[in-house]
N, C-alpha and C positions, 0 to 999 in steps of 0.2 A: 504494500500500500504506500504510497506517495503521500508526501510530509504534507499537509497544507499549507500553501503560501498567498501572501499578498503581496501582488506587481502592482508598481507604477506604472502605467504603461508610457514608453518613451517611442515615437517615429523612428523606423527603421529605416536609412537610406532604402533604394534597392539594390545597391549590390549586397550588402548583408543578406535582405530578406531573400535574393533570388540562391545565396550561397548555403542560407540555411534550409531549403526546401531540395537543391540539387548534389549537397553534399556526399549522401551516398550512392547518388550514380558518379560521381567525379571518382571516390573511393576507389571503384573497379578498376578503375583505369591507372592514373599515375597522379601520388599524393605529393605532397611537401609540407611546410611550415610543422606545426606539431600533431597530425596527422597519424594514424597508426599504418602499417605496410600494406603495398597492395591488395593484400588477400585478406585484409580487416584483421589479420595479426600483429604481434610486435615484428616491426622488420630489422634488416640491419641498417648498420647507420653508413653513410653514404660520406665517403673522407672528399676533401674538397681536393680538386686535382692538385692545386697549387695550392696548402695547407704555409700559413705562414709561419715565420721560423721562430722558436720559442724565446720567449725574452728571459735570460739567464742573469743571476748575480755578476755584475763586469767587478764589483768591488766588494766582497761580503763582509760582514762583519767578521771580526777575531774570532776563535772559539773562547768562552767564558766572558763574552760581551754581553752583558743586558739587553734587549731589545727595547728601545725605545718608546718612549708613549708616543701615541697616535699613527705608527706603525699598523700598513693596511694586512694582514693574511687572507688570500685567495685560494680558493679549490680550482687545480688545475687537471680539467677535466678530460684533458689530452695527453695528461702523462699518470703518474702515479705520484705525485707530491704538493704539499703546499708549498708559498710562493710567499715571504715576509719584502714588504713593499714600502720603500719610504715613500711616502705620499707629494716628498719633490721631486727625486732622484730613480728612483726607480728600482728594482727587485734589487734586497743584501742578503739574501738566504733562501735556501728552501730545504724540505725537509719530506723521503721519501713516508706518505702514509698505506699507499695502498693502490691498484688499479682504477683508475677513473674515480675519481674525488669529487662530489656533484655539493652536499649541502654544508654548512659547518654551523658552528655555534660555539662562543665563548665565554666562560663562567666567570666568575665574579674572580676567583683561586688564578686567574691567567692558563686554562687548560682549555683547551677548544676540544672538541670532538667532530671527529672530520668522518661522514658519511660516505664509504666507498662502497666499490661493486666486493670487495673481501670481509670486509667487516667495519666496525664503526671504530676510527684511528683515535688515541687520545696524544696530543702534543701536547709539552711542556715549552708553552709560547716565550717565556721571558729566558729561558733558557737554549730555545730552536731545537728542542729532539721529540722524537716518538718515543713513548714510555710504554704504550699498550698499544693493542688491536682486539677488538672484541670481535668473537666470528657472531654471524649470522645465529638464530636456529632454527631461522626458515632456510626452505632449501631451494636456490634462485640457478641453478646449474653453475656452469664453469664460468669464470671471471672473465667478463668481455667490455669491450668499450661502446662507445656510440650511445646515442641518445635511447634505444629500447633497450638496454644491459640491466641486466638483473642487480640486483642491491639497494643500496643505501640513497635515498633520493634528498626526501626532506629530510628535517633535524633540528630540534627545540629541545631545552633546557628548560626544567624546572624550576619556578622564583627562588626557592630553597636551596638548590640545586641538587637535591638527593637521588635525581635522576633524570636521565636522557631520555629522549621517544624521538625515534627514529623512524620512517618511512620504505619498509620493503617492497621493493618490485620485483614480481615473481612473472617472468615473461610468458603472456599469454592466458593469466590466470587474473583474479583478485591479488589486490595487496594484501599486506599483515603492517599492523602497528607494533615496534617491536618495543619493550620497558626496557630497561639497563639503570643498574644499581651502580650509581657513580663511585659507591666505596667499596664494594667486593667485584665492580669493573666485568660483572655479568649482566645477559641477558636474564630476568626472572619472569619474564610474560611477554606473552601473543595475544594481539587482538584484531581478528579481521577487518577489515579496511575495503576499500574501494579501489580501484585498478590505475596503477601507476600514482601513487601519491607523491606527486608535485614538490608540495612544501609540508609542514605542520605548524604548526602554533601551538600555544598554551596561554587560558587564561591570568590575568591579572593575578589573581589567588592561587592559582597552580590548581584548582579544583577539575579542570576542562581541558584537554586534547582535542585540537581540531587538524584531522588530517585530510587537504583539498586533494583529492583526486580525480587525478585528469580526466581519463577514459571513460571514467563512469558518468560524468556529471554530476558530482554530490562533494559533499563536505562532511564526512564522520567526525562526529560528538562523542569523545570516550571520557566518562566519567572517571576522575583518576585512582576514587576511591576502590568502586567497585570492578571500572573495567569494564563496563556497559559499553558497547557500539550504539549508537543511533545514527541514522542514515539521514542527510535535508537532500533533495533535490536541489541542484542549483543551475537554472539552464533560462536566463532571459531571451533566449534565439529559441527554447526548442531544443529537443535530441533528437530531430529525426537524420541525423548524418551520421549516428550512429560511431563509430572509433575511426570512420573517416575525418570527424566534423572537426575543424577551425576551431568554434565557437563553444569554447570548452572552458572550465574553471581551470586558472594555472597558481596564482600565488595568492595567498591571503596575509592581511594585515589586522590587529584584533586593534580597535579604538580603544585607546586609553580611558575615556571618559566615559563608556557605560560599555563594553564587553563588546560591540557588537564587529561582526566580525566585515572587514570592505574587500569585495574583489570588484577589478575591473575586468571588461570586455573591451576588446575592441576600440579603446579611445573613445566610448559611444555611452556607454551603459558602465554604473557603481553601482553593484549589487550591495546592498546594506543590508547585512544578517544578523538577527536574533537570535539565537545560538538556543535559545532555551524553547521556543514556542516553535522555529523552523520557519515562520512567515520571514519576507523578507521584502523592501522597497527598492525600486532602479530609480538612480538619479543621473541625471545627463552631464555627459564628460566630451570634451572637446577636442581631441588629440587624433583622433579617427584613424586608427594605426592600430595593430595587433599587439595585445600588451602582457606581458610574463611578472616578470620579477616588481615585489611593491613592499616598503617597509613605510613605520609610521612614526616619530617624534613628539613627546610627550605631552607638544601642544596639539594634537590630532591633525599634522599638517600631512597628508600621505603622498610619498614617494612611488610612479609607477614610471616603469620602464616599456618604452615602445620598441618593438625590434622590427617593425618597418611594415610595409602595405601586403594584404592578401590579394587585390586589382590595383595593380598600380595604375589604370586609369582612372579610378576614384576616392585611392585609399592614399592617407600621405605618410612618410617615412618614418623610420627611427626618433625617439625623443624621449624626453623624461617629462613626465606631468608633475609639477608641485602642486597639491592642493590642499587648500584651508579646509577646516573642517565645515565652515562657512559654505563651503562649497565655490568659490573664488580657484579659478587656474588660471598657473603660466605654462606654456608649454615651450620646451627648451630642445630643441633639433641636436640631433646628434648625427654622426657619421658613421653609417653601417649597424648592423644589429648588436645589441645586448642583450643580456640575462635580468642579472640582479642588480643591486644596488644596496648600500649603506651610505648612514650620513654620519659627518661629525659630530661630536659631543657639542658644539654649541650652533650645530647646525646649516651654518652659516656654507658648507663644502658638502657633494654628493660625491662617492667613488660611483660608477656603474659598469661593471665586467664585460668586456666586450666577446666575451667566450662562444655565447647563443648556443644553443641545445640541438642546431641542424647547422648543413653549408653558410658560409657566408663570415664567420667568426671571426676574430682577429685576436691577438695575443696582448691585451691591453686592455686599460682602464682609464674611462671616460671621466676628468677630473671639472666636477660644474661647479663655479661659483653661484649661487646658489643666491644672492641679491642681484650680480649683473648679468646672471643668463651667460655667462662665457664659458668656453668648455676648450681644455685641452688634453690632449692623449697621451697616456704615461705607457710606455712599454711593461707588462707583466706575467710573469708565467707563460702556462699553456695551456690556449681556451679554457680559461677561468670564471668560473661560473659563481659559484656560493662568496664572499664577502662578508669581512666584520672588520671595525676599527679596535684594534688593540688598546 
């Protein structure tokens, strides 16, 4: 049964409305953007002919050097390691964690936990080593790269920090939600999930786990006490394109000021979610560009990343949306696609990874000043996806 919901209803251009009715006959044929494989499976992922060359530490730190405050670390989603980034100068370290490194997250103790296709990496950030590796206990086959590879996607921390939830993608199945005990550095639960979970979150309180998954079209609600799944549909276009379709849930952001949870569509549509009742409102976004990666700043300003047009004769490119919780945007163009994004501690700076989850990627991070809309490109890692300010 299907959560009950309440849409705003917001005008669809027509190329949306004619992409979300024809999406699963394009499916049969030949897909792109975050699309599932021809044959409506996971497919393999498709290396860009001319793959650009990885940006490596020219000058690294010393061994037994402290890592700097405001120092960026990146998932570099093209190799096996993280990627420590002066936010002037460009990569002074990296650190191998694991096969295809997609989501991260960094605790309060300076230990990140790096989400790979082998297991979930624990680095000791201020020191630049891997300390751990925690395996799976779901079973995702052999350790592969590309955007449909089995493992570790999203990745959130507990306010507490007593424990990790991570995001498994099991190819061609449902996901699993997987727990990890940050002080005995195990998995101690499973909880089914939704197919290729994206990103995850966690409430304010740490009471609520929300894992966005792609494929499905929904957002799972796990209570953290009991471990409950609840399923919300989340679909302002419609599912009828099915694991072909575009027009999918990819990253959620949880509003500071009352829980609820914001995903964007399409530069077009802000789903705004209720996490507790399932209903949810579309509020109209201006960016009209296919959008992934979104984080949020304690004044409810959210950060979305556009990774560029699905009709480039209607749709427009790559950018970053700032918007007040007022509902007020600036929309800042960028060059070529992104993923994610983090901001500064005083806000004022966005990093946004130029890595993107299909063709087109580049080995760099989009540095936005964030009052003058100016942007320049810092050389990092390799196709770097996940993002946090040290």
């Amino acid at each position: 049964m299907k959560t009950p919901r309440r849409v705003t209803t917001v005008v669809k251009p027509p190329s949306r409305a004619l992409l979300a009715a024809s999406t699963a006959a394009l499916a049969a044929a030949v897909l792109a953007g975050c699309a599932a494989g021809a044959d409506g499976t996971a497919g393999k992922d498709r290396p860009t002919p001319s793959s650009p060359e990885p940006a490596r530490a020219s000058a690294p730190l010393p061994a037994g050097t402290n890592t700097p405050e405001g120092t960026l670390l990146v998932a570099d989603f093209g190799s096996d390691t993280v990627t420590f980034v002066d936010p002037e100068k460009g990569p002074i370290d990296s650190v191998k964690v694991g096969t295809a490194p997609y989501g991260l997250t960094v605790g309060d103790d300076g230990r990140a936990w790096v989400a790979t296709a082998e297991g979930v990496a624990v680095v000791d950030t201020e020191a630049r080593e891997r300390v751990d590796r925690i395996p799976y206990e779901t079973e995702t086959g052999p350790a592969t790269t590309g955007e449909y590879r089995g493992g570790g996607m999203g990745i959130a921390l507990a306010p507490d920090g007593e424990h990790v939830y991570v995001g498994v993608n099991v190819p061609d199945a449902k996901g699993v939600l997987e727990v990890i005990d940050t002080e005995k550095r195990e998995v101690t639960d499973t909880v089914p999930v939704g197919r290729r979970p994206f990103d995850v979150d966690v409430s304010k309180d740490g009471g609520e786990v929300y894992a966005t998954d792609h494929d499905s079209f929904d957002v799972t609600v796990v209570r953290a006490d009991s471990l409950k799944p609840r399923r919300i549909e989340v679909a302002p276009y419609g599912t009828e394109g099915g694991l072909g379709s575009w027009l999918k849930p990819h990253y959620t952001a949880v509003r500071p000021s009352d829980g609820r949870l914001l995903l964007p569509f399409e530069g077009e549509k802000l789903v705004v979610l209720d996490p507790r009742t399932g209903e949810y409102d579309v509020e109209k976004m201006t960016a009209n560009t296919h959008q992934h990666g979104v984080t949020v700043t304690d004044d409810g300003t959210l950060f979305a990343v556009g990774t560029g047009p699905i009709d480039p004769d209607t749709d427009e490119g790559p950018s970053l949306t700032v918007r007040t919780e007022d509902g007020k945007e600036r929309v800042i163009p960028l060059e070529g696609p992104h993923e994610d994004v983090a901001v500064s501690a005083d806000g004022r700076t966005a990093y946004v990874t130029g890595g993107f989850t299909r063709d087109g990627f580049w080995n760099g991070v989009s540095v936005v000043d964030v009052r003058k809309g100016t942007v320049h490109r810092l050389a990092a890692g390799e196709r770097p996806l996940g993002i946090a300010v040290l």
